[in-house]
Structures are given as C-alpha cells and as structure tokens.
C-alpha positions as CSV (number, residue, x, y, z in Angstrom):
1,X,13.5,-41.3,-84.3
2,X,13.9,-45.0,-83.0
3,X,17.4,-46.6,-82.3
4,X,16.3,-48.7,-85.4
5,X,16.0,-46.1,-87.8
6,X,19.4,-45.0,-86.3
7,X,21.1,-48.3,-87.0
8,X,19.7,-48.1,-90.6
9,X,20.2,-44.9,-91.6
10,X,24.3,-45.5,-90.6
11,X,24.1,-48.9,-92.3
12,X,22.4,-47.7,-95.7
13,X,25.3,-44.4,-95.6
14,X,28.2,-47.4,-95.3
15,X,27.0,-49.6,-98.0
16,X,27.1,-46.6,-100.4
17,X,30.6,-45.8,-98.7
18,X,31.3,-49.7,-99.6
19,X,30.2,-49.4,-103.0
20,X,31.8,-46.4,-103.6
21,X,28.6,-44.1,-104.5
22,X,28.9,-41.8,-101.4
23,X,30.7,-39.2,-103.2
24,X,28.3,-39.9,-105.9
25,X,25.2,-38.3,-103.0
26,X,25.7,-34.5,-103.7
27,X,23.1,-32.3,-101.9
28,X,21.0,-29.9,-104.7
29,X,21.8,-25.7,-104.8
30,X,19.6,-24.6,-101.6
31,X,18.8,-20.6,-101.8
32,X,17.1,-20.2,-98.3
33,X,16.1,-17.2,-99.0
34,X,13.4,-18.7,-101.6
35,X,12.7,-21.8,-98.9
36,X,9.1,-23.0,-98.0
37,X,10.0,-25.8,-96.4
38,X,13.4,-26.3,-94.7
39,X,15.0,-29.8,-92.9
40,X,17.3,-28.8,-89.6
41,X,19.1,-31.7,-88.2
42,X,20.0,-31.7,-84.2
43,X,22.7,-34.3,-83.0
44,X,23.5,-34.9,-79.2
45,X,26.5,-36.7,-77.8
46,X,24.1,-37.9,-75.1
47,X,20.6,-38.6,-74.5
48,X,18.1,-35.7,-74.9
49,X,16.4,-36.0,-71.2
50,X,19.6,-35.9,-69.4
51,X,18.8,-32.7,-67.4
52,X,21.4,-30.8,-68.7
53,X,23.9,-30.1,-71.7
54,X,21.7,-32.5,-74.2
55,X,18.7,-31.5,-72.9
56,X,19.0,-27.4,-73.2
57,X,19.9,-28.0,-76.8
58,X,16.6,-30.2,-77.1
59,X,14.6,-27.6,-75.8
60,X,16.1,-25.5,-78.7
61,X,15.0,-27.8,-81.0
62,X,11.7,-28.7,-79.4
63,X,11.4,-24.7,-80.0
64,X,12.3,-25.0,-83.7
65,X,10.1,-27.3,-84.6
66,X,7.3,-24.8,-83.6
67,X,8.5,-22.1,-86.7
68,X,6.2,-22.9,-89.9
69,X,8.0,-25.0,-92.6
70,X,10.6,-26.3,-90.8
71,X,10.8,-30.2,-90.4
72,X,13.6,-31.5,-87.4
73,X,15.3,-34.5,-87.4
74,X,17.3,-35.7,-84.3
75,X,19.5,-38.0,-83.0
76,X,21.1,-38.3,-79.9
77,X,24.0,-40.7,-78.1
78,X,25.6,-39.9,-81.1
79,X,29.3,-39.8,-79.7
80,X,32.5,-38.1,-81.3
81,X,34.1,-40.2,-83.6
82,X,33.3,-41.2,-87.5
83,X,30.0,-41.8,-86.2
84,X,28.8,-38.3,-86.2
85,X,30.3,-37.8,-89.6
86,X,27.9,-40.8,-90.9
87,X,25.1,-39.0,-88.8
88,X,25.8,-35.7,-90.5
89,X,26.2,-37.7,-93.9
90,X,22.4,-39.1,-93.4
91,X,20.6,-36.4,-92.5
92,X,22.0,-34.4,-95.8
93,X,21.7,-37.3,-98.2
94,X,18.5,-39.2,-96.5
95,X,16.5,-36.2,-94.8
96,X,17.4,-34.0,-97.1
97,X,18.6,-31.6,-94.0
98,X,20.6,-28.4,-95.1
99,X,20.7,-26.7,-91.7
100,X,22.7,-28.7,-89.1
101,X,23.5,-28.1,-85.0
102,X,26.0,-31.0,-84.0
103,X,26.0,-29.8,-80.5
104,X,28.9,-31.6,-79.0
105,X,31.9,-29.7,-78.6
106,X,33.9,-32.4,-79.8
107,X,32.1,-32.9,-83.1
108,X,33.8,-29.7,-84.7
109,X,37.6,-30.7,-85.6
110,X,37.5,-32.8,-87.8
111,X,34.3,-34.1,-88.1
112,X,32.2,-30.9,-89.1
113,X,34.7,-29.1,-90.9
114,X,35.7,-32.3,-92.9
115,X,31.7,-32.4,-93.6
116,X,31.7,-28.7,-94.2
117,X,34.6,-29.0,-97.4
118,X,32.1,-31.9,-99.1
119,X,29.2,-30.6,-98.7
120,X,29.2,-26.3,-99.3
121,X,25.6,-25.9,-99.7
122,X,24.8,-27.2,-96.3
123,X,24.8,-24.8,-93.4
124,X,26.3,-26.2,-90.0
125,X,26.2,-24.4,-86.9
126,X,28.7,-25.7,-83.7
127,X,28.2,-24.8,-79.9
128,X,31.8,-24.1,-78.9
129,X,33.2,-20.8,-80.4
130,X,35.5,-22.7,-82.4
131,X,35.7,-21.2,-85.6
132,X,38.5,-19.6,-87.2
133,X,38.8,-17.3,-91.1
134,X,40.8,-20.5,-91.7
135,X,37.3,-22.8,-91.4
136,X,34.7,-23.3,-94.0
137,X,32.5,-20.4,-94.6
138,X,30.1,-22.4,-94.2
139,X,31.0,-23.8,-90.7
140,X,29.8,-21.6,-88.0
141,X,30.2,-21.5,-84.3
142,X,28.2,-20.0,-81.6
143,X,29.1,-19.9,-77.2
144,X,27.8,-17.8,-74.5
145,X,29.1,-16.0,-71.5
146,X,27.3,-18.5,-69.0
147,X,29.5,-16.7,-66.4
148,X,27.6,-13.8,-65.9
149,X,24.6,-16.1,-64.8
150,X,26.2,-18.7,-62.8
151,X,27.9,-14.5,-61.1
152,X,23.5,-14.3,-60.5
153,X,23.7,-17.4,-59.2
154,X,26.2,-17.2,-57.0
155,X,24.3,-13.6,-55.0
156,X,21.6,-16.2,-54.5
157,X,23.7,-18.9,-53.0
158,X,25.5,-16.1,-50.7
159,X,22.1,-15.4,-49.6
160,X,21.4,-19.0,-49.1
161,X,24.4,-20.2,-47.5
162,X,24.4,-20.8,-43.5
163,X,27.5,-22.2,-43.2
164,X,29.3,-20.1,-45.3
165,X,30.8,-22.5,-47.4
166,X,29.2,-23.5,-51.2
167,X,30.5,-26.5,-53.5
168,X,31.4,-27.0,-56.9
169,X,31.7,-30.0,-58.7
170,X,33.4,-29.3,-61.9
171,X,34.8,-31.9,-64.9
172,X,38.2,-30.4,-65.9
173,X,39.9,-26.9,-65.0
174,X,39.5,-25.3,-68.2
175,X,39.2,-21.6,-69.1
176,X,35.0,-22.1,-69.6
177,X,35.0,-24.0,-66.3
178,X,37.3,-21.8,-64.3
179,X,35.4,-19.1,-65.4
180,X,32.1,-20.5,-64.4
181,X,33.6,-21.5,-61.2
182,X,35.3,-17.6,-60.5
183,X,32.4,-15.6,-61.4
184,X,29.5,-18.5,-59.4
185,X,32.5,-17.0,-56.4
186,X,32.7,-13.6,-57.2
187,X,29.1,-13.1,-56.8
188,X,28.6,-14.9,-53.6
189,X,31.4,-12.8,-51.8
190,X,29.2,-10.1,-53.0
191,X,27.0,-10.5,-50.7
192,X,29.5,-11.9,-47.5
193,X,33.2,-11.5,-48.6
194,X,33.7,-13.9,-46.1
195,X,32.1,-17.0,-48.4
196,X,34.3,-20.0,-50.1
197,X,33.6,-22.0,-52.5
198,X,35.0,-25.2,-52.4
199,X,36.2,-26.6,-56.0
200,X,36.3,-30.6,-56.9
201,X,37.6,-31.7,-60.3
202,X,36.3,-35.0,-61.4
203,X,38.7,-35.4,-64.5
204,X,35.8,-36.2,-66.9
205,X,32.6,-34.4,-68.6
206,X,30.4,-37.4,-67.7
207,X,31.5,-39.2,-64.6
208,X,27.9,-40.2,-62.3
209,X,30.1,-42.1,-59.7
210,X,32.6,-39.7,-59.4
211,X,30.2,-36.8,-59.6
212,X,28.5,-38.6,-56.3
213,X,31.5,-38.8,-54.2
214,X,32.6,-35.4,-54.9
215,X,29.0,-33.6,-53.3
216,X,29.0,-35.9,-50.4
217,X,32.6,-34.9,-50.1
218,X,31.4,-31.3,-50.5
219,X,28.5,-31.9,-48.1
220,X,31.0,-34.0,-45.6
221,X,32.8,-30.5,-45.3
222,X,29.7,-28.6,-44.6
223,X,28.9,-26.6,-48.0
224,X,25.4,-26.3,-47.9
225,X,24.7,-24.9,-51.7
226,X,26.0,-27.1,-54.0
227,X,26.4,-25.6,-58.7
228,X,28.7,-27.9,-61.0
229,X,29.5,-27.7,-64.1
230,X,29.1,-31.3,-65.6
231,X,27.9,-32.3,-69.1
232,X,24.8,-33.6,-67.2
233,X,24.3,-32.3,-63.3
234,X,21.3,-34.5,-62.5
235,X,23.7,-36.7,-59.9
236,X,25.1,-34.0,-58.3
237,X,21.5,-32.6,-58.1
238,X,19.8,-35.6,-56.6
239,X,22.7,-36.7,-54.3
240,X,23.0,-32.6,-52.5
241,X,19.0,-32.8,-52.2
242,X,19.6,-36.1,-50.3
243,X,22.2,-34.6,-48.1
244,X,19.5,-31.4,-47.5
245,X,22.2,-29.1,-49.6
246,X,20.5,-26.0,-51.4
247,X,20.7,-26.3,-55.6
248,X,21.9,-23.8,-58.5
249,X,21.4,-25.9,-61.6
250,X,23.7,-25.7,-64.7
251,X,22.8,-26.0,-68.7
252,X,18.9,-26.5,-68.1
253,X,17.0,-26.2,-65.2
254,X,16.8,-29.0,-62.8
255,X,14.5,-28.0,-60.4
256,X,12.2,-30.8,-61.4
257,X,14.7,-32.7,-59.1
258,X,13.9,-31.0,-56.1
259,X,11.6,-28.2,-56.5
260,X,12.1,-27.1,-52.7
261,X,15.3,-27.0,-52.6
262,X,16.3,-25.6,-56.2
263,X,17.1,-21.8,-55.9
264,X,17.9,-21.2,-59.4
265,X,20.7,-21.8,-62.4
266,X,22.9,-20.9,-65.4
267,X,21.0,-21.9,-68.2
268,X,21.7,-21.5,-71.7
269,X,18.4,-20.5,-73.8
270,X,19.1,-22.4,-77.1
271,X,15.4,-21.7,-77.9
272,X,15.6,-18.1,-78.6
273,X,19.2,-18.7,-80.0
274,X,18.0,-21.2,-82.8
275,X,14.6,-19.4,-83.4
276,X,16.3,-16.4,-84.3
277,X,19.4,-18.2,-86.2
278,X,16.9,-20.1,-88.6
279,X,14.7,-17.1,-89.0
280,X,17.6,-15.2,-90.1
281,X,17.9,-19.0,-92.6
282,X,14.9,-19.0,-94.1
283,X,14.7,-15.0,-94.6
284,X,18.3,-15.8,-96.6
285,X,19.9,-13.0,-94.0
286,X,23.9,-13.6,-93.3
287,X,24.6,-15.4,-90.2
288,X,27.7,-14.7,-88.6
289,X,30.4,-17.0,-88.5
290,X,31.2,-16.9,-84.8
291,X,28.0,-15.8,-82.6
292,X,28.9,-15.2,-78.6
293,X,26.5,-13.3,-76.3
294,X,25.4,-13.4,-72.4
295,X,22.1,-12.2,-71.0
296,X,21.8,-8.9,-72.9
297,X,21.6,-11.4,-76.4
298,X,19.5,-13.9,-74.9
299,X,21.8,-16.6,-75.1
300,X,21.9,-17.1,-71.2
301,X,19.7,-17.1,-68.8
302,X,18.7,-18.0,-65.3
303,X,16.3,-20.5,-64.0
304,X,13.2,-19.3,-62.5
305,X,13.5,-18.6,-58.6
306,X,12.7,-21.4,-56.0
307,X,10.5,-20.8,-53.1
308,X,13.8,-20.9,-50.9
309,X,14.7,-17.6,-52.5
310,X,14.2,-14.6,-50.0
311,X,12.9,-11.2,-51.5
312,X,16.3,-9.7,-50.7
313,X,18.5,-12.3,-52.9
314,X,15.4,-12.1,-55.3
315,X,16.2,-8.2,-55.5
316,X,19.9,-7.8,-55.2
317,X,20.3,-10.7,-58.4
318,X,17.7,-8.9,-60.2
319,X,19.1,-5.5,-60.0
320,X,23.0,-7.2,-61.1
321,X,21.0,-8.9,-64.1
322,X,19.7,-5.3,-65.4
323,X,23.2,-4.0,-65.4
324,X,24.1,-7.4,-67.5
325,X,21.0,-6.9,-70.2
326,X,22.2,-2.9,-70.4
327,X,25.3,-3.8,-70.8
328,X,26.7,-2.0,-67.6
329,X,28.7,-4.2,-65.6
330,X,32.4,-5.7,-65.7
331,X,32.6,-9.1,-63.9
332,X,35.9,-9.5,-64.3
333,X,38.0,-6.1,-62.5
334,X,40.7,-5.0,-60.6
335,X,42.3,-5.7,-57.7
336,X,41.7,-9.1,-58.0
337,X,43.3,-11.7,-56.6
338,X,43.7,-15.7,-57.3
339,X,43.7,-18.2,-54.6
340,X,47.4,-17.7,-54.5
341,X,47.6,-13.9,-53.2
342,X,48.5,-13.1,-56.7
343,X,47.1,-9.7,-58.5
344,X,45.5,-11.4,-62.0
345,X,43.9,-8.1,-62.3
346,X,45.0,-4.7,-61.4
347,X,43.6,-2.2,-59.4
348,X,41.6,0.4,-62.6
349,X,41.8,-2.4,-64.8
350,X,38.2,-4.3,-66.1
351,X,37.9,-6.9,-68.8
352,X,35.0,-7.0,-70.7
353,X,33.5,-10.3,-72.0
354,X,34.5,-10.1,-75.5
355,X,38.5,-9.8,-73.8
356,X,40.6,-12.3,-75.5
357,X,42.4,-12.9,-71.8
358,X,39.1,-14.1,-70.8
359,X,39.7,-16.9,-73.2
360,X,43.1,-18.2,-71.6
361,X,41.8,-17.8,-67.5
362,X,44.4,-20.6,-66.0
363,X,43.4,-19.6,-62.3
364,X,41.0,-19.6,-59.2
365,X,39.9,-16.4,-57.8
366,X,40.8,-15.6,-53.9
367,X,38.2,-17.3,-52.2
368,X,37.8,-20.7,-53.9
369,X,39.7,-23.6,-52.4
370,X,41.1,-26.0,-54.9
371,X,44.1,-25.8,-57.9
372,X,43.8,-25.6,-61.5
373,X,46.3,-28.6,-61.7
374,X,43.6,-30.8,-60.0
C-alpha cells in the first residue's frame, strides 16, 4: 500500500476517535473454521527491503499471500508508539483483517494486548515470546532458537577464518543477543579452540553509522569473518565486503550484497512459520499461545552456502545441523567457561533449549572478547 493510503487510513481511524464512534467499529463473530476468504494484516517497524529483521518477516508474508483465500495487507515504518495501535485499529475496522503479525518486538506491551482486550474476535500473533497466562487468549507470541544456526554459522567461519580472529557487531547485550553471540563462538572453537570472536555493542537496534565504525574497527584488528546481530545488517554487510572480510548474514540472507564473499547466515524462515500458523487458522485448529522452535520446527534456518565455503566446512556444519533437526545435540554444556574464567556451566551438566536459564544468559563465553556491561 502507498504512504498515502497510510496517511488516510490513520486520519479516517482519528476522526472516528474525534467523534467518538471508534468504540462504536466492533469487528463481526469470525469462525475460521467456516472461512473462504480470510484478511491477514503484516506490520513492520521498518521498511520491508531492509535486508534483514523487516525483510524476513516480508518474505513470510510474500509466502502467505500464495495460500488460496487469503487477502494481505501491509504496512511497514510503522514505529512503536500509538501509531501501531491506529494501524492495528485500521486494518480490523477498514480491511476487515482478523488475523494480525505486528512483528516488532516493541509493539506487544501495551499496544497489542490493549488491542487484544477490545477487540476478542481478532487473532494477533507477536514475534518475541512474550506472552504470559496473564495475556489475552487471544494474543499470541511466537520466537526461535536462532542460536543453533548462527552455532552452524559459526563451524563455517572457523573454517573461513585465516587470522583467527571473527567479529561481531551486536545492538545491546541482551540474553537473545548474548546468546547469538556465545553459540556464533562456540561453534567456531569447534573447529580451532584457538578462535575469538571479538564483540562490539552499538547501544541501539538500528544505528548505520555506528554499525560502520564498529566493522572497520573489527576489520582494523584483523577479524576477517565478520555476523552481527542488528535489526538490519546490510551496513555491516557492505562496509566488511569493502574491507575484503568474509560474511555470515543475520535475519534474511544478504548474500545479494556480496555473493563472493557471503558464506552463509542465521535466518529465520517466517514462510514456513506463517504458512503453517494460518493453515492451522483457516482449518479452525488451536494455535498455541506461545510457539518457540529451532531447526528441527522449521522456524530457523541457514542461508544457502557461498562459493567460499570448502567441502570440509560444508560437511562438518551439515552433519551438526542433522543432530539439530533430530533433536540430538545440547549447545549449551558443561565445563563451560565465560570470558571471566568462571564455570557458568558445570562439567555433566547440558541445558536444552526450552531451559528457562537460557532465558536470563548475562554473560560471554571463554573465547569472545568484550563485556556484557558494554
């Protein structure tokens, strides 16, 4: 949709506001189960090409819009404020919409559950893993473990690396970052336990300037295979191809970038996600509240290989990914160390995915230089 129809479609949702006849817009019963025709809403904090967060859940969409009798409506650089509410609001009352994905993180509290109390017949699904028995039933949250491929990508960059030394540019040191950043580690000492990974926060999801500085800085101090994890990693992708560094995308693939010197990336794969979710819609089947998954669920996956990718890393990655899809593999075990010289995990002692501890990760594993109170 056009940045006019945008404009208009908040506009003509305030003026009912103003005249006091929003409350008056109620959306009709909806059985899904009985649906021919169904209206899915997708909203984006950012714009859809970005070559990353916005853009893997556009491909999602892009594959929704494929499934007989489903109409999508979109709109992106929608950011996380009252706006999205009025979004949310316009899609339901205009479109007709009573399946929604308001993708950004920061959409769910308040915004979607406040949306989720007025309007009970509508059906929003969150990427975050933010919801609690205490949230609408009809608020629901999905996330993936993203780790165990950036662990796939990080065999390949061990395999890639000449110098011995890899870079991350990362936003904030959170648990979903520090775990991205620990397991992208973990699997590059498993090939040479002599590889570090050197971590730079920039302080912000969305920061091009500071996201440029912080891989030259990388490249300045001879990492040579640069991964991020960055609402969109397109500058950090273009500036390590200029400074002849090696790439492992994040969120989508960017190896449209620089084919040559792509080698692959943690993607998420919102088109199998939502294809299945709104199947599951329109055949009326339950959908869970709170959806998490890795590779084995299809909610992750990694980029297709570059041609920089030797046979062996090719190999080793793919025979770690089959233990992933089988289910056969701990990431996360004992002895483990942080960066500190301090056991986080003991020796006999594996946490699986699903481990709530997982959830609260507040440090760096031995072998990454940087501090969580960056």
């Amino acid at each position: 949709m056009t940045n006019n129809y945008t404009f208009s479609r908040r506009r003509f949702l305030g003026g009912l506001a103003a005249a006091g006849a929003a409350g008056a817009v109620a959306t009709t019963p909806f059985s899904q189960a009985f649906a021919k025709n169904v209206t899915v809403g997708f909203i984006y904090v950012g714009p859809r090409g970005d070559f990353g967060y916005n853009q893997a859940h556009a491909e999602g969409a892009a594959a929704v819009k494929k499934i007989p009798g489903i109409k999508v409506v979109e709109e992106e650089k929608v950011p996380e404020t009252i706006a999205v509410q009025k979004t949310m609001e316009s899609m339901i009352n205009l479109d007709g919409a009573t399946l929604l994905f308001p993708t950004s993180f920061g959409y769910y509290n308040p915004h979607i559950l406040k949306m989720a109390k007025k309007y009970p017949n509508v059906t929003f699904m969150h990427s975050g893993g933010l919801w609690s028995d205490k949230h609408p039933k009809n608020a629901h949250s999905y996330f993936g473990y993203i780790d165990e491929a950036q662990y796939l990508s990080g065999i390949v960059a061990g395999y890639a690396t000449k110098t011995k030394k890899l870079g991350f540019v990362a936003a904030k040191p959170i648990p979903q970052v520090l775990r991205n950043i620990n397991a992208f580690t973990l699997g590059a000492r498993l090939v040479n336990p002599g590889i570090e990974t050197q971590v730079i926060f920039t302080g912000e999801w969305s920061m091009p300037l500071k996201e440029a500085e912080a891989t030259n800085s990388l490249a300045d101090q001879g990492a040579d295979v640069v991964t991020c994890h960055v609402d969109g990693p397109k500058v950090v992708m273009e500036t390590a191809a200029k400074r002849a560094m090696f790439l492992c995308g994040y969120h989508a693939s960017q190896a449209p970038l620089d084919p040559q010197k792509y080698l692959t990336g943690a993607e998420w794969d919102w088109p199998a996600t939502y294809t299945k979710i709104i199947n599951d819609y329109m055949a009326g089947k339950p959908i869970d509240n709170l959806i998490r998954g890795g590779l084995k669920e299809a909610i992750v996956k990694s980029s297709a290989y570059g041609p920089a990718v030797t046979a062996e890393a090719r190999k080793h990655a793919d025979a770690v990914k089959a233990k992933f899809l089988t289910g056969n593999v701990a990431l996360y075990k004992g002895p483990l160390k942080d960066n500190k010289g301090k056991i986080v995990i003991p020796v006999g002692t594996s946490l699986e995915q699903t481990n709530i501890e997982l959830e609260k990760m507040n440090y760096l594993v031995e072998g990454v230089i940087g501090s969580v109170s960056s």
